[in-house]
N, CA, C and O atoms as CSV, one atom per row, in Angstrom:
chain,resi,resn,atom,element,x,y,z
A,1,UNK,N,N,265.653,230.026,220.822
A,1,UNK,CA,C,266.295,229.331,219.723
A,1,UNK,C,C,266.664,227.922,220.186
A,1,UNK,O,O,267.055,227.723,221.336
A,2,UNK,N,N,266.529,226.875,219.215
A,2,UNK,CA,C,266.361,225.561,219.684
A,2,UNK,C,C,268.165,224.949,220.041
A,2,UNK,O,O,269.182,225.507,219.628
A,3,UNK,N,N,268.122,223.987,220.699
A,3,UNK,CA,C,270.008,223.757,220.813
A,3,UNK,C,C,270.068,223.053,219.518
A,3,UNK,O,O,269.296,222.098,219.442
A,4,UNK,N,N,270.790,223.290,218.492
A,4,UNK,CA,C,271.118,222.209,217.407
A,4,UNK,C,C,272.579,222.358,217.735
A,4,UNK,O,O,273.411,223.202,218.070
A,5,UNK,N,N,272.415,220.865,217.410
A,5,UNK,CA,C,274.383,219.778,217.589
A,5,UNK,C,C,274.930,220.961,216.795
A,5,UNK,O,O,274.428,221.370,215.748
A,6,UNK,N,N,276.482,221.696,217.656
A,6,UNK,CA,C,277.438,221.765,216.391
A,6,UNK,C,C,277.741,220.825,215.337
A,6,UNK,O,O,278.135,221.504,214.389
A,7,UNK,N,N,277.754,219.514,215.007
A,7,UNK,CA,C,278.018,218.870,214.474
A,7,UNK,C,C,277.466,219.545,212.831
A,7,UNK,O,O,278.044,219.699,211.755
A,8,UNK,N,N,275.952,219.845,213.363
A,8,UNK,CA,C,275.472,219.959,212.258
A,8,UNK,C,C,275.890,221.038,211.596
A,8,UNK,O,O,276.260,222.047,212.196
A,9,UNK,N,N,275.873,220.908,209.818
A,9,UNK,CA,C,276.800,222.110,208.982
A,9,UNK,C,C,275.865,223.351,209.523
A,9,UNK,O,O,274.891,223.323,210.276
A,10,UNK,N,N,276.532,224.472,208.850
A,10,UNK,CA,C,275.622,226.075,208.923
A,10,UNK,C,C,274.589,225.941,208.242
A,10,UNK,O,O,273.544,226.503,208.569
A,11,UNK,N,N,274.718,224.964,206.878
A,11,UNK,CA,C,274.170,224.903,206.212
A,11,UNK,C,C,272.269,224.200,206.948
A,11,UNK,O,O,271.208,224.825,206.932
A,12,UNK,N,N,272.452,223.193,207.327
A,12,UNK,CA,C,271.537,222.393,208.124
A,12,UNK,C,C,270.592,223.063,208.996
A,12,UNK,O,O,269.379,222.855,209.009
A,13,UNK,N,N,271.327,224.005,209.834
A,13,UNK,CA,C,271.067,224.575,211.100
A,13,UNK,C,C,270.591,226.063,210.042
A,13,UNK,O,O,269.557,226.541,210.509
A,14,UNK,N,N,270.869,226.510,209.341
A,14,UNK,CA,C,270.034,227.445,208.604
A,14,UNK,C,C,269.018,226.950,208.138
A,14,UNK,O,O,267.933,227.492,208.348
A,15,UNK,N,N,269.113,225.884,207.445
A,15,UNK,CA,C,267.871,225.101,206.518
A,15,UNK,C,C,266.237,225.342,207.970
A,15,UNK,O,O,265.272,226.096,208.095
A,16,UNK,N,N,266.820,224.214,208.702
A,16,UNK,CA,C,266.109,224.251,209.956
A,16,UNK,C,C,264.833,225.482,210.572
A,16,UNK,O,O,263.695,225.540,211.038
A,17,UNK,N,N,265.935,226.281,210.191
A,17,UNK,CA,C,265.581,227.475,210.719
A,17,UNK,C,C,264.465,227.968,210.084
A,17,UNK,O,O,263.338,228.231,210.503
A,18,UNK,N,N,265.159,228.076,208.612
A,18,UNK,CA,C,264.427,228.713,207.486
A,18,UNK,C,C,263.006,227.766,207.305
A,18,UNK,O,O,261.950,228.395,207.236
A,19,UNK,N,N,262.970,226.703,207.250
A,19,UNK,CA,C,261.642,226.075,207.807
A,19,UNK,C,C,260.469,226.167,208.904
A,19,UNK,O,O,259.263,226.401,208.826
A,20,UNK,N,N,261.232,225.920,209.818
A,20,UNK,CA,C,260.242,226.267,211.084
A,20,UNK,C,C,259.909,227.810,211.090
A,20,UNK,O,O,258.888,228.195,211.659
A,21,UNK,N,N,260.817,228.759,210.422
A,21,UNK,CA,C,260.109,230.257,210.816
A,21,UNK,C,C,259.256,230.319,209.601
A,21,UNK,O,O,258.455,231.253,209.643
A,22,UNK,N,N,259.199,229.540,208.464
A,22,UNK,CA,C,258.129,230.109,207.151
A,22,UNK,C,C,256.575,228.750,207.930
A,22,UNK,O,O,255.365,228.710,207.710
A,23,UNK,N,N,257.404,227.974,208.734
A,23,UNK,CA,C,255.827,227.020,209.277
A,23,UNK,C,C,254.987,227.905,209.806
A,23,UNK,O,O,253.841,228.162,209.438
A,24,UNK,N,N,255.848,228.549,211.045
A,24,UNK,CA,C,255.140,229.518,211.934
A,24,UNK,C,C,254.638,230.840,211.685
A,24,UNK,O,O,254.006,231.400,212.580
A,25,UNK,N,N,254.937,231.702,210.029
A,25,UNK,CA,C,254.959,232.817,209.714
A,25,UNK,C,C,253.303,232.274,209.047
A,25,UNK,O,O,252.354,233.058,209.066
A,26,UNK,N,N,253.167,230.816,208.474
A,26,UNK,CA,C,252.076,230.749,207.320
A,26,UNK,C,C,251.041,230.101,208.326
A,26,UNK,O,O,249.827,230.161,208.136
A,27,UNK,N,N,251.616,229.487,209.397
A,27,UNK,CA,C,250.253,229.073,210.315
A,27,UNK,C,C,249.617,230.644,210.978
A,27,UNK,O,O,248.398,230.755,211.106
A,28,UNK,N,N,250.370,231.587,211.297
A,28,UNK,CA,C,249.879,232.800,212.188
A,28,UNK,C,C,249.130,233.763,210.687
A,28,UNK,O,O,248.425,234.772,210.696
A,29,UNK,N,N,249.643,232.946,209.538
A,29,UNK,CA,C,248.820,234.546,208.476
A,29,UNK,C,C,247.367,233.469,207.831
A,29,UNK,O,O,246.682,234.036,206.980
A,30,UNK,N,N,247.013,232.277,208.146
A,30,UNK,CA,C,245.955,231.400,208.141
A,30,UNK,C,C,245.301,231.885,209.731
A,30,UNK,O,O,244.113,231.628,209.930
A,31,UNK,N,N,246.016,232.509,210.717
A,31,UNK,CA,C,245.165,232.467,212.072
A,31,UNK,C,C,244.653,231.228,212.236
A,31,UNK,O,O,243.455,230.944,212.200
A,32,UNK,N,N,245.881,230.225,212.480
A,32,UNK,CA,C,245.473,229.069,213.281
A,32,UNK,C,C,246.372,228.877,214.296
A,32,UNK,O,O,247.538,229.270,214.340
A,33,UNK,N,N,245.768,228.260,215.096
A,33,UNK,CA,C,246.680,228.314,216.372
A,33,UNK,C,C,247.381,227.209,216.711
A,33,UNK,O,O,247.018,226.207,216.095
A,34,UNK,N,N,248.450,227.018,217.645
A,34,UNK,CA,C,249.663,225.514,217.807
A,34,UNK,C,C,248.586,224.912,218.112
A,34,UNK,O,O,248.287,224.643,216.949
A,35,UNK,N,N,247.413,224.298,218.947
A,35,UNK,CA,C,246.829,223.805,219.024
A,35,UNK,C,C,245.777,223.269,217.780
A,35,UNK,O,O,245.308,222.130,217.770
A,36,UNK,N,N,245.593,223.943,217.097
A,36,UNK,CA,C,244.784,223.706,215.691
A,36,UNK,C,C,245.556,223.062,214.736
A,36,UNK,O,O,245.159,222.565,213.682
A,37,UNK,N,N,246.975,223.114,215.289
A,37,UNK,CA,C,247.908,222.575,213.709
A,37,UNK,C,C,248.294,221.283,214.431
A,37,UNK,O,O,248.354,220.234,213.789
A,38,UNK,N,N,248.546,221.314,215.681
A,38,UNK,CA,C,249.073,220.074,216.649
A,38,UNK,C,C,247.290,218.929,216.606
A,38,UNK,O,O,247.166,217.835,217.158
A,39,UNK,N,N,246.668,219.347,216.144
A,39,UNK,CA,C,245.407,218.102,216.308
A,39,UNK,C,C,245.366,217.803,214.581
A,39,UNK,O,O,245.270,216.618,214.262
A,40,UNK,N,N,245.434,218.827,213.475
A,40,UNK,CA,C,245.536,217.872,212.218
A,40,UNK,C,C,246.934,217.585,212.240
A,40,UNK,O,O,246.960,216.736,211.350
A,41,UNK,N,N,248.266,217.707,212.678
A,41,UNK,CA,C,248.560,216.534,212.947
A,41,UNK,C,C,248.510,215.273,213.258
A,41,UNK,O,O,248.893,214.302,212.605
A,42,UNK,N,N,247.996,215.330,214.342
A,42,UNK,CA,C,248.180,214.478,215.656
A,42,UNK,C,C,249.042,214.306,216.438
A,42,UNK,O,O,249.403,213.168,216.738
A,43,UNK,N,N,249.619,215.473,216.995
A,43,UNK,CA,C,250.335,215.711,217.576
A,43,UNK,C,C,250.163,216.334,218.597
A,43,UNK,O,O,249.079,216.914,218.549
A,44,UNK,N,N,250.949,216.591,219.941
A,44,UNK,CA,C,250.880,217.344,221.083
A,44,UNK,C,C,251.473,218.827,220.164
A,44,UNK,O,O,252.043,218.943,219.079
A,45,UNK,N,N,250.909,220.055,221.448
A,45,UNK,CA,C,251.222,221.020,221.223
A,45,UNK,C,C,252.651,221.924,221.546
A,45,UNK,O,O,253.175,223.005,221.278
A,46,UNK,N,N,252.826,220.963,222.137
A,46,UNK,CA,C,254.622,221.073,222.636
A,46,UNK,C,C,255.222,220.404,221.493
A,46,UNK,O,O,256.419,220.442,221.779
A,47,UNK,N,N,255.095,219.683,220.119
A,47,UNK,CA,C,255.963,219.313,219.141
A,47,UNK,C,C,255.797,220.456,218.279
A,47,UNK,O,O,256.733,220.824,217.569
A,48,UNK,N,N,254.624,221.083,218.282
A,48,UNK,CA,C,254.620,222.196,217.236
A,48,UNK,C,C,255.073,222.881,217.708
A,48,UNK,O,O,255.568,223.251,216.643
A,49,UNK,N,N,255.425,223.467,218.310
A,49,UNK,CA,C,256.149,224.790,219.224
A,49,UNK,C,C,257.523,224.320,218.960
A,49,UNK,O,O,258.251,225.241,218.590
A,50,UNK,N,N,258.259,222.853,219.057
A,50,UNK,CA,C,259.377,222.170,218.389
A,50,UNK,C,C,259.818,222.883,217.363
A,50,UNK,O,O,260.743,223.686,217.242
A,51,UNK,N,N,258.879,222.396,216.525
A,51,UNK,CA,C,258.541,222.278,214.828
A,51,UNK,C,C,259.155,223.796,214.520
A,51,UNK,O,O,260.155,223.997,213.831
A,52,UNK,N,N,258.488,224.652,215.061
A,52,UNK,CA,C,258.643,225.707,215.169
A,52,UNK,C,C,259.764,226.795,215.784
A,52,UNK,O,O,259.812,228.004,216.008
A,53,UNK,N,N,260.400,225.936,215.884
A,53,UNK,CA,C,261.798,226.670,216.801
A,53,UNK,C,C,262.837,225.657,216.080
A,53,UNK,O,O,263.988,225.521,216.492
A,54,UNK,N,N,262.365,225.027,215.069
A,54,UNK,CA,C,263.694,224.224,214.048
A,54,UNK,C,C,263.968,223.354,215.032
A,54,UNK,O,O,265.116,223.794,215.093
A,55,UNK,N,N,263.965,222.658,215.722
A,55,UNK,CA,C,264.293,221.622,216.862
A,55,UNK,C,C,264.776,220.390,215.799
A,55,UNK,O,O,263.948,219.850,215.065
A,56,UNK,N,N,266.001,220.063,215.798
A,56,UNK,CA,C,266.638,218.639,215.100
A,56,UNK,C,C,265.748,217.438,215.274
A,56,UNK,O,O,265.542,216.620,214.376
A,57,UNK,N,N,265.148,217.372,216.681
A,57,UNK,CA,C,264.752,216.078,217.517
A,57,UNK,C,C,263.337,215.701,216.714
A,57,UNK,O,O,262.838,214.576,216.747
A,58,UNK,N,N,262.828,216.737,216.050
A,58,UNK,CA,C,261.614,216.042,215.657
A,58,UNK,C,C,261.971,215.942,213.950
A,58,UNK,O,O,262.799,216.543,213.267
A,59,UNK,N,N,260.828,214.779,213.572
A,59,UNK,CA,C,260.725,214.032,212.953
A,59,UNK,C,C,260.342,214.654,211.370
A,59,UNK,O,O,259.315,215.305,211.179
A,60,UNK,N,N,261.425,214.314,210.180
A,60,UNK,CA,C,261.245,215.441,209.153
A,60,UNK,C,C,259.717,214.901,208.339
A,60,UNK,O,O,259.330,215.653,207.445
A,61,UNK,N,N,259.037,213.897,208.566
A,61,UNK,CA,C,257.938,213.995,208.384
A,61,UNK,C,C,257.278,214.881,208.926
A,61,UNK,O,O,256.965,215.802,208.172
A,62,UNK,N,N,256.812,214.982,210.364
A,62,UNK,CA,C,256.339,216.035,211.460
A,62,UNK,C,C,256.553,217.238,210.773
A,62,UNK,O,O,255.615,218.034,210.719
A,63,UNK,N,N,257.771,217.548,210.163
A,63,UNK,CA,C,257.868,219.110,209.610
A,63,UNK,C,C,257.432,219.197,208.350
A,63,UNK,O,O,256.972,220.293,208.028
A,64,UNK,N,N,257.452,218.145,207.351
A,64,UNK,CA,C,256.908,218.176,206.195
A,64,UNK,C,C,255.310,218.300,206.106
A,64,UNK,O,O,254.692,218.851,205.195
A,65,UNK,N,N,254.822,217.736,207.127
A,65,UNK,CA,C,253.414,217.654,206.958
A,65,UNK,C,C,252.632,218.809,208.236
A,65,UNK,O,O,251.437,219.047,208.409
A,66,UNK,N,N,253.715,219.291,208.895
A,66,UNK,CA,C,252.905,220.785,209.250
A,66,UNK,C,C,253.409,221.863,207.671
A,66,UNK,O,O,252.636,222.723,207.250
A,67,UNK,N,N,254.346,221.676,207.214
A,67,UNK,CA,C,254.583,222.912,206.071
A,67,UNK,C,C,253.432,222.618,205.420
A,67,UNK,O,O,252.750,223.613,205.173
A,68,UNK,N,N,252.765,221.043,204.876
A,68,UNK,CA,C,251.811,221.155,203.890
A,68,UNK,C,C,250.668,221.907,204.329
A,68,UNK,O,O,250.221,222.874,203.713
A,69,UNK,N,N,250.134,221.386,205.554
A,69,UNK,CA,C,249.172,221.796,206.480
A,69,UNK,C,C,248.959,223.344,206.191
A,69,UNK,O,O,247.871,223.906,206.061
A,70,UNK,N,N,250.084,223.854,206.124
A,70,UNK,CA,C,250.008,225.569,206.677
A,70,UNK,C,C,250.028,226.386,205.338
A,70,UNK,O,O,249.726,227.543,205.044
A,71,UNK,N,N,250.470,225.393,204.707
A,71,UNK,CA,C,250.659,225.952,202.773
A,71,UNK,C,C,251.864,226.621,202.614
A,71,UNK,O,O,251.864,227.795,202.245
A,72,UNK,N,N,253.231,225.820,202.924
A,72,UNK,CA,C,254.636,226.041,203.009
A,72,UNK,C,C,254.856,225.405,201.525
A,72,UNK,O,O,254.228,224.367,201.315
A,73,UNK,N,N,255.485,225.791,200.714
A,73,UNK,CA,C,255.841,225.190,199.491
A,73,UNK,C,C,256.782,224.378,199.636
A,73,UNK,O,O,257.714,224.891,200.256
A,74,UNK,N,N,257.027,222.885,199.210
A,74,UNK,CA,C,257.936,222.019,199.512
A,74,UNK,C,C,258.684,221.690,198.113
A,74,UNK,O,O,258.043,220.995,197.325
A,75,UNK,N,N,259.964,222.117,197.731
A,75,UNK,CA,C,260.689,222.081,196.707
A,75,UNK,C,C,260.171,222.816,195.345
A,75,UNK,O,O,261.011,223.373,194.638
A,76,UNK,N,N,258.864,222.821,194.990
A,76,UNK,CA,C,258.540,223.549,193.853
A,76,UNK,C,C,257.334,224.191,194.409
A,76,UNK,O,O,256.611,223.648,195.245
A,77,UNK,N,N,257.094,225.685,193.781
A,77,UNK,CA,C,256.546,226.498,194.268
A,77,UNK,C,C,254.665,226.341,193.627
A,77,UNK,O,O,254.492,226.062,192.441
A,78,UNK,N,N,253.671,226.516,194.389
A,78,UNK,CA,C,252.470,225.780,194.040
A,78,UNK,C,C,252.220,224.537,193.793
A,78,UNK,O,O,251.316,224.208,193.025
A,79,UNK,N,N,252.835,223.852,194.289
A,79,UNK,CA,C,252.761,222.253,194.211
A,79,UNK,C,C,251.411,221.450,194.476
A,79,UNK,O,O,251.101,221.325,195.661
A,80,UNK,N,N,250.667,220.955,193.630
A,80,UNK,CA,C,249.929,220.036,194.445
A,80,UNK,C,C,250.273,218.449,194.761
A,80,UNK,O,O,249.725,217.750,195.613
A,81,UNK,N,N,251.109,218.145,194.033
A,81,UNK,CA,C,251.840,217.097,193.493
A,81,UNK,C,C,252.884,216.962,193.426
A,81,UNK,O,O,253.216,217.486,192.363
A,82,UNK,N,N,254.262,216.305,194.214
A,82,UNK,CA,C,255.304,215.998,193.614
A,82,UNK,C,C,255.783,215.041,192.665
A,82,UNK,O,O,256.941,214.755,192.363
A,83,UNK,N,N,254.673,214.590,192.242
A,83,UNK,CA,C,255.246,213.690,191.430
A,83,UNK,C,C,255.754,213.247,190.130
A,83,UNK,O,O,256.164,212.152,189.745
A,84,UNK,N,N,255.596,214.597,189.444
A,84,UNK,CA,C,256.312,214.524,188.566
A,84,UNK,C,C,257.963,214.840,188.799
A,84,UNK,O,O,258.752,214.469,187.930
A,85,UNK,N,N,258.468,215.567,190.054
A,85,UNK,CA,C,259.552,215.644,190.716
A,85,UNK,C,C,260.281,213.933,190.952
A,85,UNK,O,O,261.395,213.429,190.815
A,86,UNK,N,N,259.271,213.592,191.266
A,86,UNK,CA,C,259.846,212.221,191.886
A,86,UNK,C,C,259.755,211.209,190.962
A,86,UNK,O,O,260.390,210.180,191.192
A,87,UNK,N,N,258.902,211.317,189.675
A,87,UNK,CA,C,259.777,210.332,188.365
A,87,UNK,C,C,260.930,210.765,188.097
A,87,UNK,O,O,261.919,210.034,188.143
A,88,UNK,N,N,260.978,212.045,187.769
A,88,UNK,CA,C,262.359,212.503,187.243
A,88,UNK,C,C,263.191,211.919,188.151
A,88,UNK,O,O,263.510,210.827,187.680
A,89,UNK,N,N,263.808,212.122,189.425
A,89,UNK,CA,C,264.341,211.927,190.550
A,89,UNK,C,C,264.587,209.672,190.462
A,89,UNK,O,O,265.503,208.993,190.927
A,90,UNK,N,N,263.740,209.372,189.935
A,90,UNK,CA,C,263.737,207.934,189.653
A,90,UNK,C,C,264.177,207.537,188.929
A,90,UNK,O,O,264.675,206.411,188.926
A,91,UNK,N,N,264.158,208.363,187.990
A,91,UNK,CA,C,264.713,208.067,186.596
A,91,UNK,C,C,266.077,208.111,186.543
A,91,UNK,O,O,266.618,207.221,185.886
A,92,UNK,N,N,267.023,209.239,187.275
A,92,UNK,CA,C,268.030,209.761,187.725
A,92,UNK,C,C,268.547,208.221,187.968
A,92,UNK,O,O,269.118,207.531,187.124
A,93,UNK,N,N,268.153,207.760,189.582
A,93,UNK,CA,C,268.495,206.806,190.237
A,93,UNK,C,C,268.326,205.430,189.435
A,93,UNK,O,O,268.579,204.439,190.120
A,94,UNK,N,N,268.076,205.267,188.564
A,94,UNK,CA,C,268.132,204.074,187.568
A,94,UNK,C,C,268.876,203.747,186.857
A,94,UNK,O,O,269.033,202.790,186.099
A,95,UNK,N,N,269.709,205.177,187.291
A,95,UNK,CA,C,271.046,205.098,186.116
A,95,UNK,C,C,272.415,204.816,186.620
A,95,UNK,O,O,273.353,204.380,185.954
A,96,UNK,N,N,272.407,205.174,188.102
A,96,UNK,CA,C,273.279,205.037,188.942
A,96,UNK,C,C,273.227,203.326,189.038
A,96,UNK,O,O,272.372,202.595,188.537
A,97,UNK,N,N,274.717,202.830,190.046
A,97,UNK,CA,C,274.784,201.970,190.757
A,97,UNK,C,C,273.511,201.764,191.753
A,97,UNK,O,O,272.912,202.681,192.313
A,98,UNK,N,N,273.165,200.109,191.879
A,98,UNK,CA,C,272.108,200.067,192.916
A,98,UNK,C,C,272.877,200.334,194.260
A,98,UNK,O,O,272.622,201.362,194.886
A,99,UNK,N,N,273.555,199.685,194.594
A,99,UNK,CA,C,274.538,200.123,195.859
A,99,UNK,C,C,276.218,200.540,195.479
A,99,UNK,O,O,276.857,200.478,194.429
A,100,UNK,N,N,276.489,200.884,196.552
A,100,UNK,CA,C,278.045,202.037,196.559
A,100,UNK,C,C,278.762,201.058,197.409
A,100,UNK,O,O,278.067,200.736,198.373
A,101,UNK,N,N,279.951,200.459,197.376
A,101,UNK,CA,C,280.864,199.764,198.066
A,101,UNK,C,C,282.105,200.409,197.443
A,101,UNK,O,O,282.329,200.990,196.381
A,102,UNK,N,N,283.022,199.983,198.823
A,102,UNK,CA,C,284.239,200.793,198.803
A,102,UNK,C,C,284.957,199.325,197.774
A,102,UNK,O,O,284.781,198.191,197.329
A,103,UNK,N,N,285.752,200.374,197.884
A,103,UNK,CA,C,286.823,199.739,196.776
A,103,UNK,C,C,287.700,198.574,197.534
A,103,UNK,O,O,288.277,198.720,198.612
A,104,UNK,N,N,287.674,197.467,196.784
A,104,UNK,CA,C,288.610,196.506,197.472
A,104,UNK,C,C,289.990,196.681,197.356
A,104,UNK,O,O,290.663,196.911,196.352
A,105,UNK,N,N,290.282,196.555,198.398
A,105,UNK,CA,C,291.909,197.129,198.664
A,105,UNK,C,C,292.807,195.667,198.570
A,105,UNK,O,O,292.415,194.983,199.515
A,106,UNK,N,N,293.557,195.135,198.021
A,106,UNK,CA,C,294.589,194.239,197.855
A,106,UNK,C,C,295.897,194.668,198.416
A,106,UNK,O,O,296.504,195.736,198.497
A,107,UNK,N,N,296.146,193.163,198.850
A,107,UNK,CA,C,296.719,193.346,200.189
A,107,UNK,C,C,298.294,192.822,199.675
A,107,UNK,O,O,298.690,191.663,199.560
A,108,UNK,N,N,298.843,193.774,199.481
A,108,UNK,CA,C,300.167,192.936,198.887
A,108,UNK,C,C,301.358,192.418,200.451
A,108,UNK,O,O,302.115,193.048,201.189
A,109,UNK,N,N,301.002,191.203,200.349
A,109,UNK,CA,C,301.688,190.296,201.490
A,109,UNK,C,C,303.336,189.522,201.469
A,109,UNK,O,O,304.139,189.057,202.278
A,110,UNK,N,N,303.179,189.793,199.621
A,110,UNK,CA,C,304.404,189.382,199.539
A,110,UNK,C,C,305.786,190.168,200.067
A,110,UNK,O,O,306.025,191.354,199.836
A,111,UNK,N,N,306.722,189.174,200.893
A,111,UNK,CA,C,307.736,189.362,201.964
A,111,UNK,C,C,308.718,189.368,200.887
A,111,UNK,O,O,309.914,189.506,201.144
């Protein structure tokens, strides 16, 4: 089991988990091997073995694109496309503030 920071919530360190074991459950029921998934990467075979043990240190691209690789469903189930996810998701953010600043605090100086 990989060291993840206490820092990180239960929540995180489950997520993690729950990823790298459905990477490694769908690369072994395709019968491909860390080496076969670490070259359509492009990656060494020591990051998939990472990947695969939920390791924080690697890169959530690296994990996104071994789940696609292996046929891990990423947010909606049969996906070929997120993109109708990601207008909606745009559309959302268009409505919001462009940036978040704290509130100016006034400074009452008078003595």
């Amino acid at each position: 089991m990989p060291r993840i920071p206490r820092s990180y919530s239960k929540l995180t360190q489950e997520a993690l988990l729950l990823l790298a074991g459905q990477i490694q459950l769908a690369r072994k029921r395709r019968r491909m091997t860390e080496q076969d998934l670490a070259a359509r990467i492009g990656v060494a075979r020591s990051t998939v073995q990472l990947i695969e043990k939920g390791a924080p240190s690697v890169g959530v691209g690296l994990m996104f694109e071994a789940a696609v690789l292996v046929g891990v469903d990423l947010f909606v189930p049969e996906a070929t496309t997120l993109a109708p996810e990601l207008e909606r998701m745009q559309d959302k953010l268009a409505l919001v503030p462009r940036s978040v600043r704290k509130p100016v605090r006034v400074i009452d100086d008078d003595f």
